[in-house]
C-alpha positions in Angstrom: 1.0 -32.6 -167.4 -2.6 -33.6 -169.0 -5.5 -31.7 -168.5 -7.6 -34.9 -168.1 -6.0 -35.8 -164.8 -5.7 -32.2 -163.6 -8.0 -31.2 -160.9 -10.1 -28.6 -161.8 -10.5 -26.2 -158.4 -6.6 -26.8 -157.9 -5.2 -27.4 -161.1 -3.1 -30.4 -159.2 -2.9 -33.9 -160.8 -4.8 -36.4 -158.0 -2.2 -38.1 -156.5 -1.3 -39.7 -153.0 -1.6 -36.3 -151.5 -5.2 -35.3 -152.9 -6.3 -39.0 -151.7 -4.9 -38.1 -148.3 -6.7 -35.2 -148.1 -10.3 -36.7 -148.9 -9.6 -39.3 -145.9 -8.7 -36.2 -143.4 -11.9 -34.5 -144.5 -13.6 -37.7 -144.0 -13.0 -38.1 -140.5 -12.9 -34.8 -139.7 -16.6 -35.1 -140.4 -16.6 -37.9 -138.3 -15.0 -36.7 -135.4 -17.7 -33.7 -135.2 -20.6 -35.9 -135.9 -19.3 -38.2 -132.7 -18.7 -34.7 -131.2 -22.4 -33.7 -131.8 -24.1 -37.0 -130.7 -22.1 -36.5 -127.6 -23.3 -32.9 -127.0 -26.8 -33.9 -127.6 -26.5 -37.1 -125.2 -25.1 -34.7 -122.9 -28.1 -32.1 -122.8 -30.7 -34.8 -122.9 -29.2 -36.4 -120.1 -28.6 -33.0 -117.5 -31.1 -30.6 -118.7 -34.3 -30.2 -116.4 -37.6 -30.5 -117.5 -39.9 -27.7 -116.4 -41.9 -30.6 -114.3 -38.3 -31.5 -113.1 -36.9 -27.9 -111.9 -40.5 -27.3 -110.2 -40.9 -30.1 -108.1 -36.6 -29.7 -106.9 -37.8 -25.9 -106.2 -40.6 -27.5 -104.0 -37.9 -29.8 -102.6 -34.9 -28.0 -102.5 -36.5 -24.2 -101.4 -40.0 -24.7 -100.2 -39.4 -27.5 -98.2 -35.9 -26.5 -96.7 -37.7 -23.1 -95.7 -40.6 -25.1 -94.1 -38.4 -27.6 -91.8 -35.9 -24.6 -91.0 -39.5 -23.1 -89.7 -40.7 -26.1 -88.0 -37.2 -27.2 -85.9 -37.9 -25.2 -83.3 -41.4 -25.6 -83.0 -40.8 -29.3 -82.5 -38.1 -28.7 -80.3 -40.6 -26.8 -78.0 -42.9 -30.0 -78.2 -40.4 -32.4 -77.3 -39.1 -29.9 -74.4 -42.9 -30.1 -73.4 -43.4 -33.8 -73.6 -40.3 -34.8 -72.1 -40.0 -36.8 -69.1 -39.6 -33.5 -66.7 -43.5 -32.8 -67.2 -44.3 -28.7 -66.6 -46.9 -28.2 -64.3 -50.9 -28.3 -66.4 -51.1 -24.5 -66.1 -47.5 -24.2 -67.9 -48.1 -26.7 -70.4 -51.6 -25.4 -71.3 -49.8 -22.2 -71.7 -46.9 -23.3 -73.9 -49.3 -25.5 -75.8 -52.0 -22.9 -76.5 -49.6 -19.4 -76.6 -46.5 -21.0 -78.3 -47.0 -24.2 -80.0 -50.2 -24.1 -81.1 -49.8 -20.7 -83.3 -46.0 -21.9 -84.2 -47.8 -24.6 -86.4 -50.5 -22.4 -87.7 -48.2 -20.1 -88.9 -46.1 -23.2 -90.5 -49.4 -24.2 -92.3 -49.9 -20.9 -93.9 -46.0 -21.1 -95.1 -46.9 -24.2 -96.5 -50.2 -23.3 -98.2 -48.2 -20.1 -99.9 -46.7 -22.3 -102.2 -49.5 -24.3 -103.3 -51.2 -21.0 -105.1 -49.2 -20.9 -107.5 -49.7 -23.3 -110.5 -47.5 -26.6 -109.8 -47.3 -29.9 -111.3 -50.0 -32.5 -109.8 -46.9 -34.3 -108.0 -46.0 -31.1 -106.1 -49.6 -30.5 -105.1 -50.3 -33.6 -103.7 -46.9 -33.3 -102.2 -48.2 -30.0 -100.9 -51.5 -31.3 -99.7 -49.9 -34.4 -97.7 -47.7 -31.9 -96.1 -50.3 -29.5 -94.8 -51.9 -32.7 -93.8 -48.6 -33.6 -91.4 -49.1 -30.2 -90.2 -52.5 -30.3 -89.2 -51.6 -34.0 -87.1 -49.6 -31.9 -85.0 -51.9 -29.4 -85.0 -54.3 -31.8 -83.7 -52.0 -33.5 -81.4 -51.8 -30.7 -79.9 -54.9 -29.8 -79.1 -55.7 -33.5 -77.6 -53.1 -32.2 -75.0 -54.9 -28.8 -74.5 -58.4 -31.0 -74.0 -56.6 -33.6 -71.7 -55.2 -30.7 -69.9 -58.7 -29.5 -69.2 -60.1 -32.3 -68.6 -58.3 -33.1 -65.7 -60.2 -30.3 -63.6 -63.5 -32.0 -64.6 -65.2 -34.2 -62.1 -64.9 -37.7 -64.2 -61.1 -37.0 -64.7 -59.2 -40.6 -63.9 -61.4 -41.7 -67.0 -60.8 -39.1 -69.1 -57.0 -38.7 -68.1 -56.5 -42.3 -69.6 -58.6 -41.4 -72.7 -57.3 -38.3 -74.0 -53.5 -39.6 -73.2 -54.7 -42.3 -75.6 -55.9 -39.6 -78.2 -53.1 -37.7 -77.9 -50.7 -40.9 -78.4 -53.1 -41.6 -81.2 -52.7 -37.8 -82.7 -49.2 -37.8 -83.0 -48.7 -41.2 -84.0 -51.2 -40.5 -87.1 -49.0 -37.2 -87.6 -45.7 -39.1 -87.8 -47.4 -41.8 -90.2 -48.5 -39.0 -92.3 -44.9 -37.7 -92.3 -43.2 -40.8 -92.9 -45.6 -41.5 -96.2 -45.3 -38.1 -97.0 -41.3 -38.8 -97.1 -41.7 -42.1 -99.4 -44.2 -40.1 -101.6 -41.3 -37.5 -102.1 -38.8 -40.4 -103.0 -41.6 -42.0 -106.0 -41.9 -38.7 -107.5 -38.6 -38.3 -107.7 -38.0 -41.3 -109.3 -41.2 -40.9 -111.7 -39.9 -37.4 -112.7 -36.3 -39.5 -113.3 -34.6 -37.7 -110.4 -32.1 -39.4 -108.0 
């Protein structure tokens, strides 16, 4: 054996082995650089922006809270505008004792959320929301108004009229809802959400 073709660290001679052993290292470095680039592709890909986890909070909490609230205030207004009408007294009552503060208290659950700082997607989401909530609101008080104005002296006039603002209320409302709904889907899809 030489010492010019002796390996130093070792004191092998570089031979088929030694060569072997470069190519393992070689792509064992390989393998954990594709290993790496994987991870990375992997955490760009499924971790959540801040702007991300707020507006699925708004979405997934906020909103789920809000429509648990308001299912059985609209199941009292369809009860009430169903074909089997309740006498005007009865309605009025319903309307103004029941309904009426049902969706005042669902607007002030769906302000709470808006105090705290969001992303401008969420409050605008927030305000169009509060703005489906006041067409009810306001729907609903065409009814109270139509209600009363049956008693007054001009009332086959008036009946036709505030039917038509009602119909008009609650038809803005559920336009309002329906944008609202579409304006949920494009943020999603600007904050790369499915």
């Amino acid at each position: 054996m030489s010492d010019e073709s002796t390996d130093l660290w070792t004191g092998r001679e570089p031979g088929p082995r030694r060569r072997g052993e470069g190519l393992l290292w070689a792509m064992r470095l390989g393998i954990m650089a594709m290993l790496s680039v994987a991870l990375a592709a992997l955490y760009s890909r499924y971790h959540l922006s801040d702007d991300q986890k707020d507006f699925l909070r708004y979405i997934e909490v906020d909103v789920k809270a809000l429509s648990q609230a308001r299912g059985p205030i609209e199941d009292r207004m369809k009860d009430l505008f169903s074909a089997n009408p309740l006498s005007d007294r009865q309605m009025r009552g319903a309307l103004v004792d029941e309904v009426i503060p049902g969706l005042v208290r669902l607007r002030r659950l769906a302000a709470a959320p808006l105090s705290q700082p969001r992303i401008p997607q969420v409050r605008v989401l927030g305000q169009e929301y509060l703005g489906v909530i006041d067409g009810l609101i306001g729907g609903c008080r065409a009814a109270v108004r139509a209600i009363d104005a049956r008693e007054a002296p001009e009332a086959p006039r008036s009946i036709e009229a505030s039917e038509a603002r009602i119909n008009e209320a609650f038809a803005q409302a559920a336009e309002r809802q329906q944008a609202w709904r579409e304006h949920v889907r494009a943020a999603g899809v600007a904050l790369q959400l499915k």
